[in-house]
C-alpha positions as CSV (number, residue, x, y, z in Angstrom):
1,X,96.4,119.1,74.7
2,X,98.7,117.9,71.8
3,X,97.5,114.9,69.5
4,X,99.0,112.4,67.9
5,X,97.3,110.8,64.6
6,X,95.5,107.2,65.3
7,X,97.6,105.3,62.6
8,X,95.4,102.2,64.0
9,X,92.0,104.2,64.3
10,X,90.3,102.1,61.2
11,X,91.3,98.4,63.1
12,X,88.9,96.6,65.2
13,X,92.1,95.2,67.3
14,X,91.4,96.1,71.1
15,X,94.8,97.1,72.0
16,X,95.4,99.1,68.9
17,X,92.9,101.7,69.5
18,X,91.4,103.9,71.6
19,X,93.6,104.7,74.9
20,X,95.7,101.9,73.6
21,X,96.8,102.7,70.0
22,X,100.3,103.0,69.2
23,X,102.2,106.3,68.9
24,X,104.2,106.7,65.8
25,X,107.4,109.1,66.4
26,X,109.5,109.5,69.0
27,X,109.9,113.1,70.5
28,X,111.5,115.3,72.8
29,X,109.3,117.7,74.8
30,X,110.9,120.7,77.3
31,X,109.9,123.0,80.3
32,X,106.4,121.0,80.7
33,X,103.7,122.6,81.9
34,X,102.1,121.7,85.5
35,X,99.3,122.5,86.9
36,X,99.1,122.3,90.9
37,X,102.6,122.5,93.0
38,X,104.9,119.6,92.5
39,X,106.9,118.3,95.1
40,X,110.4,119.7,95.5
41,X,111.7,116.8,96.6
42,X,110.2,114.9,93.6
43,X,113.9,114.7,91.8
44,X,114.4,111.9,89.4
45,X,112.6,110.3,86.3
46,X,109.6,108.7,86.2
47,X,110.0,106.0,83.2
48,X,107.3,103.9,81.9
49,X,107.2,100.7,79.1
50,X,104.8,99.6,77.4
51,X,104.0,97.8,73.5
52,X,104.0,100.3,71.1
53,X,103.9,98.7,67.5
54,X,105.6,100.5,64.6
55,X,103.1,102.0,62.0
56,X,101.7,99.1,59.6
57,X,102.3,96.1,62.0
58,X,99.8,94.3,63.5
59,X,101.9,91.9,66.1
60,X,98.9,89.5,66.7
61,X,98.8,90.1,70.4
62,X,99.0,92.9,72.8
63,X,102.1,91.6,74.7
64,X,104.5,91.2,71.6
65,X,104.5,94.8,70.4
66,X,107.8,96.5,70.3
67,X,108.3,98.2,73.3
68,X,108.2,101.9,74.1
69,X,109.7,103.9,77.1
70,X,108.3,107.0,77.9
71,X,109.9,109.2,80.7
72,X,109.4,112.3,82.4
73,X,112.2,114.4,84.0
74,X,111.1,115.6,87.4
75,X,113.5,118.1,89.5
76,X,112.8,121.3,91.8
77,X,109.2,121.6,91.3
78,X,109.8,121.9,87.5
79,X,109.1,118.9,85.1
80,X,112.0,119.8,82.9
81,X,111.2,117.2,79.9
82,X,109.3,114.5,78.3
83,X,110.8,111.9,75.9
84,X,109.9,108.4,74.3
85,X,112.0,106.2,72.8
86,X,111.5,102.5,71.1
87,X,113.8,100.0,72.6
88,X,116.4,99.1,70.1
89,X,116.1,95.0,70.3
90,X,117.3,92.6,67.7
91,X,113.6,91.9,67.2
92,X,113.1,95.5,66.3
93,X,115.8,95.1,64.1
94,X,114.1,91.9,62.4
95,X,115.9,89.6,63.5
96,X,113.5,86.5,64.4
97,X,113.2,85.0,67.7
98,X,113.5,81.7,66.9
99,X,116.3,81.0,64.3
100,X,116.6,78.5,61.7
101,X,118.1,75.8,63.8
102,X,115.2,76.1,66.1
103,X,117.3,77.4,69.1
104,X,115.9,80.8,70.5
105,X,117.5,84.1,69.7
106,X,117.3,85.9,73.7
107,X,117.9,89.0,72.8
108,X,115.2,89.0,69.8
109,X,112.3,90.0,72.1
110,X,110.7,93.3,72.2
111,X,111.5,94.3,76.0
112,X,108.0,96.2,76.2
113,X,106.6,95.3,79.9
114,X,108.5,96.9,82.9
115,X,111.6,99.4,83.6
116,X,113.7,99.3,86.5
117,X,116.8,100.4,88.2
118,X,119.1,98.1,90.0
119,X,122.9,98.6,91.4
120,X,122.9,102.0,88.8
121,X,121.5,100.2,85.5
122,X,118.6,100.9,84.2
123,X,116.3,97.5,82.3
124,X,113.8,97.1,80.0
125,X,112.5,94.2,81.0
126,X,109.8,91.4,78.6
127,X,110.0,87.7,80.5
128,X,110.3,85.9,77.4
129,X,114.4,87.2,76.8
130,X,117.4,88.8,77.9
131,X,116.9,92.7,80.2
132,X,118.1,95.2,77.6
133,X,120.1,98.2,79.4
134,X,119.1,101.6,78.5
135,X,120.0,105.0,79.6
136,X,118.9,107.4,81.7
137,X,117.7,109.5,78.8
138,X,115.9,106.1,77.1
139,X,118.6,105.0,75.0
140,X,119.1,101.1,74.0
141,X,122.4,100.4,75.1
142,X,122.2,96.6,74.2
143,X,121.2,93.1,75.8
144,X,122.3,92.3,79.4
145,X,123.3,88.7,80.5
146,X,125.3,89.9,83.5
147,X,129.0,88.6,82.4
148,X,127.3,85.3,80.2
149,X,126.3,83.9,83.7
150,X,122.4,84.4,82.6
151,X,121.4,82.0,80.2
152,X,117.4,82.3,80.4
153,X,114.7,84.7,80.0
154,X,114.3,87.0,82.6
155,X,111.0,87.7,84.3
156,X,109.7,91.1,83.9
157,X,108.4,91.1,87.8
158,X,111.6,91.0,90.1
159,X,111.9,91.4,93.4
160,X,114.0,93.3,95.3
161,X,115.0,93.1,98.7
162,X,114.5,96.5,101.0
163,X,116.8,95.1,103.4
164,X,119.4,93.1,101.5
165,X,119.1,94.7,98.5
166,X,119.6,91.5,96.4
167,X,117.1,91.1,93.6
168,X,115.4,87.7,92.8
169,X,113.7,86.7,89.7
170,X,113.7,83.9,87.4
171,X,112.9,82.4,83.9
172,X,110.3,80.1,82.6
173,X,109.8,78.1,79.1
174,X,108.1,75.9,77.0
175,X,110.8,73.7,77.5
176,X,113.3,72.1,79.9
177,X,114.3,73.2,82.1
178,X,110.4,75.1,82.6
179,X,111.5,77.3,85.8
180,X,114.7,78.7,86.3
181,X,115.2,80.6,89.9
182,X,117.9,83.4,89.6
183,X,119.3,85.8,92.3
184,X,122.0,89.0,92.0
185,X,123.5,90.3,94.4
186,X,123.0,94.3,95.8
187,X,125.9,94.7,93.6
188,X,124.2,93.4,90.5
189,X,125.9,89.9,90.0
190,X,124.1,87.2,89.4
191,X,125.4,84.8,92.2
192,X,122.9,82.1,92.2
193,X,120.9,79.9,89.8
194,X,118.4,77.2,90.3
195,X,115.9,75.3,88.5
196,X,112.6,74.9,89.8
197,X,111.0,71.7,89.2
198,X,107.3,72.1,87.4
199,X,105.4,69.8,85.5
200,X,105.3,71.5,82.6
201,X,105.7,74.9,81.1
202,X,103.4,77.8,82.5
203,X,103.0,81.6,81.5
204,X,104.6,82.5,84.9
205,X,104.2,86.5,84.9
206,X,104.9,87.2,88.2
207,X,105.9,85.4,91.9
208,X,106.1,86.8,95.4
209,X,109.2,86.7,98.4
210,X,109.4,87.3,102.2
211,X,111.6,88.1,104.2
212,X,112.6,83.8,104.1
213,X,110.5,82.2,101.0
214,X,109.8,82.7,97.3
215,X,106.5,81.8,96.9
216,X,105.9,80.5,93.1
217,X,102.5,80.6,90.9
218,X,102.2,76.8,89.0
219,X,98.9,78.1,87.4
220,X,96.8,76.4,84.5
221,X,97.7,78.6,81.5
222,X,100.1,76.4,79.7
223,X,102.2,77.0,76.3
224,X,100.0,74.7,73.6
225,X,101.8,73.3,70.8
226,X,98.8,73.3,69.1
227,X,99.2,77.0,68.7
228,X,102.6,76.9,67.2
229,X,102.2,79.5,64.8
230,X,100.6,81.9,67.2
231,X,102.5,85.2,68.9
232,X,101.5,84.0,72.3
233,X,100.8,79.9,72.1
234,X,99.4,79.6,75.3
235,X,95.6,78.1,76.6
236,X,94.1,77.5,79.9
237,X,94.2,73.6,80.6
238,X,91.5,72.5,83.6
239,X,93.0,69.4,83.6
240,X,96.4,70.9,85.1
241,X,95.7,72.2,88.4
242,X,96.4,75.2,90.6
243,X,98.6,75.2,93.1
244,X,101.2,77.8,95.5
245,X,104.7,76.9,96.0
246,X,106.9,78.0,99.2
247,X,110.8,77.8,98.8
248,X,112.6,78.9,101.3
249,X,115.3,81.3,100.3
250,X,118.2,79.6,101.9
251,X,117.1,76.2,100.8
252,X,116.6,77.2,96.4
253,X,115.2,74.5,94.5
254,X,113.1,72.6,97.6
255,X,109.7,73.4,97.1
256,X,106.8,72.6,99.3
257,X,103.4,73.1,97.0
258,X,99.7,73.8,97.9
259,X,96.6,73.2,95.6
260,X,94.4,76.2,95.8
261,X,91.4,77.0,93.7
262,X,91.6,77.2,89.7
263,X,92.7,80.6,89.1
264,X,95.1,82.8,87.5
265,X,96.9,85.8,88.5
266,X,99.2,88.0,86.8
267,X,100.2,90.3,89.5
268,X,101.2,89.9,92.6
269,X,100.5,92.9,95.3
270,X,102.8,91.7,98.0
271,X,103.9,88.2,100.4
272,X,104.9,88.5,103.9
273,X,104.7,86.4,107.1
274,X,102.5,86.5,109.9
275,X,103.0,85.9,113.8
276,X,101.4,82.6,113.2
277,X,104.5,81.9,111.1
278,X,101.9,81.5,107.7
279,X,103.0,82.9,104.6
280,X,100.4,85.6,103.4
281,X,100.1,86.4,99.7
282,X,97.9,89.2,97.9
283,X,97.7,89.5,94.5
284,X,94.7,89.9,91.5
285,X,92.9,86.8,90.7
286,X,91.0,85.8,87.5
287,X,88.8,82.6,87.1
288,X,88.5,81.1,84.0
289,X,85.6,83.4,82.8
290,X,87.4,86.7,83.9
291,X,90.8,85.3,82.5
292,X,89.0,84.8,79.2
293,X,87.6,87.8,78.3
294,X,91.1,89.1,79.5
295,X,93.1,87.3,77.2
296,X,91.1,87.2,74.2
297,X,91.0,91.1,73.8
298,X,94.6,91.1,74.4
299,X,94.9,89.1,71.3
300,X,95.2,85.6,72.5
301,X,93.2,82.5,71.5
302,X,90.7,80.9,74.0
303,X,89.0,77.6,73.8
304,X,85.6,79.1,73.5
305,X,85.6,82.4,72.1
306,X,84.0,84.9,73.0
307,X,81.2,87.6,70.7
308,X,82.1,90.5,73.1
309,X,85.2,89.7,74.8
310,X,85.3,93.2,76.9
311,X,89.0,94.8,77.9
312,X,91.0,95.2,80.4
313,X,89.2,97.8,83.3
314,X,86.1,98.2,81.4
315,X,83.1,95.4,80.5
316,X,86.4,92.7,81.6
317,X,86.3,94.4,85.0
318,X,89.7,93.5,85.7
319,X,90.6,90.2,87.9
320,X,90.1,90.7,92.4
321,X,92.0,91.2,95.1
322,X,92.5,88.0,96.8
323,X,94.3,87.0,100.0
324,X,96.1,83.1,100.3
325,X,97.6,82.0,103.8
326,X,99.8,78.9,103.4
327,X,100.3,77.1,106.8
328,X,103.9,75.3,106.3
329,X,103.2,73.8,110.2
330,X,99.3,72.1,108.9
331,X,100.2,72.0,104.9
332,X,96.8,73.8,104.1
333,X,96.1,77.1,102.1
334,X,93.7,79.3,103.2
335,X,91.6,81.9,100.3
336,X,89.4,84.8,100.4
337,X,88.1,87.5,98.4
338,X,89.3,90.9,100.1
339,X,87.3,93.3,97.5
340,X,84.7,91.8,94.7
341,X,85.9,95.3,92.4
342,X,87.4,94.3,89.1
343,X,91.0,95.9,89.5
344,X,94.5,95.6,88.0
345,X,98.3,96.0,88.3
346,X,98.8,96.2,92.0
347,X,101.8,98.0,93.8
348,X,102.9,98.8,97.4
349,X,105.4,101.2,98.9
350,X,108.7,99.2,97.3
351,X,110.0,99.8,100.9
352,X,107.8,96.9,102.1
353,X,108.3,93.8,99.8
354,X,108.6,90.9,101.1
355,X,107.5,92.3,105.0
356,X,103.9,93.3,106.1
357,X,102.3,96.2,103.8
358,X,99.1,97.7,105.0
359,X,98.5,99.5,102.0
360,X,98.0,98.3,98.5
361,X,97.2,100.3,95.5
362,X,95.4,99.3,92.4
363,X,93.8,100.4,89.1
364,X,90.1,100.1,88.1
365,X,87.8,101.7,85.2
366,X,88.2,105.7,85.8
367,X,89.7,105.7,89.4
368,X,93.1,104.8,91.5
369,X,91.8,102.4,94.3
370,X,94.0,102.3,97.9
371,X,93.2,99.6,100.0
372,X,93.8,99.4,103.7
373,X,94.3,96.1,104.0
374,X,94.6,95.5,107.6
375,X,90.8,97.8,108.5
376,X,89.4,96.4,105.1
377,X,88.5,100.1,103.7
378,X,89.3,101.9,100.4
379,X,89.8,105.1,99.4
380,X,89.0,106.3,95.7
381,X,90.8,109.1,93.2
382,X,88.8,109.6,90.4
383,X,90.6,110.7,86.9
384,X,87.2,111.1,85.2
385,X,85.0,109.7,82.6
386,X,86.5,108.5,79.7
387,X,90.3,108.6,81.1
388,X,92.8,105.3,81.6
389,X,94.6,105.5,84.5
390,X,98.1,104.0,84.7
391,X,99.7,101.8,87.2
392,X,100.3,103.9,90.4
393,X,104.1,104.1,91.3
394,X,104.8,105.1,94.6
395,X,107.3,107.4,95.8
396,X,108.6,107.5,99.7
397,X,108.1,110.7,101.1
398,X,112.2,111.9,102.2
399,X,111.1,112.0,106.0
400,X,108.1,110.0,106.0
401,X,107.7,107.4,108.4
402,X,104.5,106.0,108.3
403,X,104.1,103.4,105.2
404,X,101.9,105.7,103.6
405,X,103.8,108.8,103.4
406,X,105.0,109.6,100.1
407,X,103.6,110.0,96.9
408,X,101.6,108.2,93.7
409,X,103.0,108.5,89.9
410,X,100.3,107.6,87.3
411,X,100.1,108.2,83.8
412,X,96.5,109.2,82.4
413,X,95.5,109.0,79.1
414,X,92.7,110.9,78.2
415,X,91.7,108.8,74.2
416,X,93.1,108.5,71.5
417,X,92.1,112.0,69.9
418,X,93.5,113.5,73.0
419,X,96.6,114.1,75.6
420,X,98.2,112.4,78.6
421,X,99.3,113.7,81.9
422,X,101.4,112.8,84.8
423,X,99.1,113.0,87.6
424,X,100.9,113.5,91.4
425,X,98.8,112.3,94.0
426,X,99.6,112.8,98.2
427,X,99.4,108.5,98.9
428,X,97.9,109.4,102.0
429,X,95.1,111.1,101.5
430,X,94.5,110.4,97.8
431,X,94.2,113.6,96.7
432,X,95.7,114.9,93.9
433,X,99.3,117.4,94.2
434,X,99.7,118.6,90.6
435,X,99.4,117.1,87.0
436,X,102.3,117.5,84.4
437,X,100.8,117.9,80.8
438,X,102.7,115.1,78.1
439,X,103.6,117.3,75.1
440,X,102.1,114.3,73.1
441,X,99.2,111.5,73.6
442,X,101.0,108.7,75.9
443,X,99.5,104.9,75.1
444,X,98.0,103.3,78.3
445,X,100.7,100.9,79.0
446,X,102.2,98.7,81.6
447,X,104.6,99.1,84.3
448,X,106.7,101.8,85.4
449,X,109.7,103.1,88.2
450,X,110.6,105.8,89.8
451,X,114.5,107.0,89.7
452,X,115.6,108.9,92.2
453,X,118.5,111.3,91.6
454,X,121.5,109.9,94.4
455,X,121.9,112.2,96.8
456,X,125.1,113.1,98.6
């Protein structure tokens, strides 16, 4: 497999080494070769993001490196290229987030955690600014504020309705207004803005909808002003509490909130709602001991650091898969560990947000976990000793009808002194369909989409 020099290699930064350390070019790789059969119907690009810092900078923390989108061309069996591309910010530019009047610059962000399509444009998405708009072949078109009607940051975790096709998301901050709930519509306008009333800013990663509610996440990791100077000012505050929020959808900005456990999640499986007319979240919880370890190898400060802080699927082992039931008829929330498994950055067939999902699919040290959620079994893929697997993007099979049918997209990387691949699993039976070889090492990154080509 091809290697790519370890400009890091001599750093004792977690997530500038090993599976993690940057790349330092940007490349163009043709007729890639695949082992196995890949699907014929497989035709689109699978596009990935991720922090990728330019050689020489140490950015202090793993989620303010520039960001990096790596693709892969899929059509007719063939994979017919591989490119990476840095996304051309005004941060990457130098210009500084926040400027000399001490208003933030939006767009000076480094748009390095998710990639997604919605009503034909493609974003690279970071929640702390403005989407930036690329191209289908990874080129920075420029920051998106849909028509100046946008006037937050964007979270890099929207949803998107199967059914309506509208795509809710919103905006946090240090300061007022602290949550800002946005919604655009299937055509891609933004048609409604709301803010959320919190108690003070939180790092709000992600949230979860149904088919009638946004359910929001007012956890206990709060900005510190204490930490002005940091990259990522934020600590875990007991004192703050924990609590679930349900808003319905028709009714934005009324919030009806249940405490729940201390915890912290950053990722959010699915929400739906059950017979009993309870709202059913599953997501990956930390407590303040997993969260720790978590955040100080990413780079951020903790209030009682640790010797060996661990990282992210390995000695860290990764948050759990919890399950919350929130009663709106009794007011009372309902918790339980579904798997005690340390696992991370969990997805679902897209098809299913917001509605009942049997399936959910998750990443752990060396493997690809699927959980059946509803018989409470897994089902393991192993990508070996050594490897990082990616987060699993799944693909609906073109005449599948069972929730399962379809396939799983994950990027491996196999070290720093060696290559990456595209792995193609069958969803279903977790077993793998073909692997596309990267023409260079790919960095264990973040999140990822599947594009489809339209079809006539």
């Amino acid at each position: 497999m091809a290697t790519t020099p370890d400009h890091t290699a001599e750093t004792n930064t977690p997530y500038l080494v090993g599976h993690y350390a940057p790349v330092t070019d940007e490349i163009d790789g043709f007729d890639l070769e695949v082992t196995g059969t890949l699907p014929p119907e497989l035709n689109g690009r699978y596009l990935r993001n991720g922090p990728n810092p330019r050689p020489g900078e140490v950015p202090g923390h793993l989620f303010t490196g520039n960001g990096m989108l790596h693709g892969v061309r899929l059509r007719n069996g063939r994979a017919e290229w591989y490119r990476n591309r840095w996304v051309r910010t005004s941060k990457f530019s130098g210009a500084p987030y926040k400027r000399a009047d001490g208003t933030l610059d939006l767009t000076a962000v480094s748009a390095n955690t998710h990639v997604i399509e919605h009503a034909d444009k493609l974003f690279a998405l970071v929640e702390n600014g403005l989407p930036y708009q690329v191209t289908g072949e990874l080129e920075t078109v420029g920051p998106y504020d849909f028509g100046g009607r946008l006037t937050t940051a964007m979270t890099a975790h929207p949803k998107e309705d199967p059914v309506t096709g509208e795509l809710l998301f919103f905006g946090y901050s240090a300061s007022p207004p602290h949550l800002t709930y946005h919604r655009l519509s299937a055509a891609g306008e933004l048609v409604e803005s709301k803010e959320i009333a919190v108690l003070a800013g939180t790092m709000m990663h992600d949230f979860a909808i149904t088919e009638n509610y946004v359910i929001w996440m007012d956890l206990p990791v709060l900005f510190d002003i204490r930490q002005a100077g940091g990259t990522m000012p934020m600590r875990w505050d007991d004192g703050y509490g924990t609590r679930l929020g349900l808003m319905r959808r028709d009714r934005a900005g009324e919030v009806r909130w249940f405490e729940i456990d201390p915890c912290y999640v950053f990722h959010v499986g699915n929400a739906h709602e059950d017979t009993a007319g309870r709202v059913v979240l599953e997501a990956v919880r930390y407590n303040r001991s997993s969260y720790d370890r978590m955040w100080q190898a990413m780079g951020g400060r903790v209030d009682h650091p640790l010797a060996d802080p661990g990282w992210l699927l390995g000695e860290t082992q990764g948050g759990q898969v919890y399950r919350w039931r929130l009663d709106p008829a009794t007011g009372r929330a309902h918790e339980e560990a579904l798997d005690e498994r340390g696992v991370e950055i969990p997805t679902i067939n897209d098809e299913r947000t917001g509605r009942y999902s049997r399936y959910l699919y998750t990443v752990t040290e060396n493997a690809l976990l699927k959980y059946d959620t509803h018989a409470g079994t897994t089902r393991t893929f192993g990508t070996g000793a050594g490897t990082s697997p990616g987060e699993a993007v799944f693909v609906p099979a073109q005449d599948g009808t069972e929730e399962d049918a379809g396939y799983l997209l994950s990027m491996v990387s196999h070290g720093s002194d060696q290559g990456s691949e595209l792995l193609v699993l069958d969803a279903r039976g977790m077993k793998q369909l073909a692997a596309v070889e990267m023409p260079r090492r790919v960095p264990t990154g973040i999140h990822g989409s599947w594009v489809a080509d339209e079809t006539e």
